[in-house]
Every structure is written in structure tokens, then in C-alpha cells.
N, C-alpha and C positions, 0 to 999 in steps of 0.2 A: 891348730891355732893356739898360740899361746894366752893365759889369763893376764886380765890389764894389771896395769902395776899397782892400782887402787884396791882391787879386790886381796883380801887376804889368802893366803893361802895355809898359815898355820892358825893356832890357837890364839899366841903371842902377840901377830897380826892384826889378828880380829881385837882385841884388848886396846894396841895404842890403835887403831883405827876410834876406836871406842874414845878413848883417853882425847884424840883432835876433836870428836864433835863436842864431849865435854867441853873444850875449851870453846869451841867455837860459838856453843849454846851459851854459856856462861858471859860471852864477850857483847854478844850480839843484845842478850837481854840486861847488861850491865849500862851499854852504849844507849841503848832505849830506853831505859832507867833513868841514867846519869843526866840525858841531854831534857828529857822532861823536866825531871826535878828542877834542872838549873833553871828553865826556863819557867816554870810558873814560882822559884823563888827572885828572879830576877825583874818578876813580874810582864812578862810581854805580854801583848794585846793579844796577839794569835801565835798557836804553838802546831808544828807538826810534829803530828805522831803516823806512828807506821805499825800501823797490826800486820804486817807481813811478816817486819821483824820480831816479834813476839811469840808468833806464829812459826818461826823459822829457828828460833829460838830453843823455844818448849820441845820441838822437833827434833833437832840436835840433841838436846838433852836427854828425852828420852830413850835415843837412838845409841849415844854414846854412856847411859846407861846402862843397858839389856847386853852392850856388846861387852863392855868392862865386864859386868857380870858372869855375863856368858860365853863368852869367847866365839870361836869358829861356829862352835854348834849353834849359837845365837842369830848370829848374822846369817848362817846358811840357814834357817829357821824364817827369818823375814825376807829371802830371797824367795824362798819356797812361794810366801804370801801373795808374792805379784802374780802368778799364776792362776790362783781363785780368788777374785773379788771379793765374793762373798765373804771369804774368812776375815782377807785385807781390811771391808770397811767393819767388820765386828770386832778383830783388834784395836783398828784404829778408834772407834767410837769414845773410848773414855778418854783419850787424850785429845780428841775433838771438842769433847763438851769440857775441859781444860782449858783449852785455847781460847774457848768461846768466853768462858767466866771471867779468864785475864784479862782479857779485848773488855768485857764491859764493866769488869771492876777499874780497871786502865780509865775507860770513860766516864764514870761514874764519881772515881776520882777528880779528875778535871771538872766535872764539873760541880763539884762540892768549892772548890776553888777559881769559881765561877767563868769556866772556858764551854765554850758551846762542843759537840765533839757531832 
């Protein structure tokens, strides 16, 4: 059986694999940024927000960090993780409580500038 086209197979690979979630982290939390901002400077009554994308975000980012960094051996590193849970949710924990501080600094924000969240 041959490997998907998605997964890397070199170093190189693993790097701009890295290099798209950068961008894709960086896009995703710009566009949630960007469309906030506009909206409580534009003043609306009600604003949605999306903690997925933030969430999804931070995710990419740090994912397209570790790989830029680390190449093949990085990503073949957090494939290993899907295997033991255990280790998966011990990695993941700090970029958990991450998320979590975004999400309610994100809310905390809003409502300093008096939006209910």
C-alpha cells in the first residue's frame, strides 16, 4: 500500500507541511481577529465569535511549528503520540490551557467593550 500524498515522506516534506499549517494558523487567527475587531469598532449589537477557530488556529500553529523545526523526525514523533493517549493528552495539555486563556481572554475582551459572550 502506498503512503497518502499528505503525509511526508522526507525531511523537506515534513518542513513545508509545517510551513502550510503556519500559514493556515496564522490565517485562520488573523480572519478571527480581523472580523472581531471590525465589528465591536463598527460598533454592532451582537458579534459572532468562533472559539473553534482559535482553537484551530493555535493548533495549526503549533503543529506547523514543531514540524518547521523539526522536520520528518517531528511529525513522525506526533504520529507515534496517537498510539498512547496517555502521552497525547500530556503533550497536548499546555497548548490546552493556551487555548483555553485565548478563548477567555478573547471573552473577557468583548466584554470590557460591553458584548455579553
Amino acid at each position: 500500500m502506498s503512503t497518502p500524498l499528505w503525509q511526508p515522506g522526507s525531511d523537506r516534506a515534513a518542513r513545508l507541511l509545517g510551513l502550510g499549517f503556519l500559514l493556515l494558523g496564522t490565517g485562520l487567527l488573523w480572519f478571527q481577529w480581523h472580523t472581531l475587531r471590525s465589528a465591536v469598532e463598527r460598533g454592532e449589537t451582537t458579534i459572532a465569535q468562533f472559539p473553534a477557530a482559535i482553537a484551530l488556529g493555535e493548533l495549526a500553529l503549533a503543529l506547523g511549528l514543531l514540524w518547521v523545526g523539526g522536520g520528518l523526525r517531528a511529525y513522525t514523533w506526533i504520529r507515534a503520540l496517537q498510539a498512547d493517549k496517555g502521552r497525547l493528552w500530556l503533550t497536548l495539555s499546555p497548548l490546552l490551557l493556551l487555548i483555553l486563556i485565548s478563548i477567555l481572554g478573547l471573552r473577557s475582551w468583548l466584554s470590557a467593550h460591553g458584548y455579553e459572550s
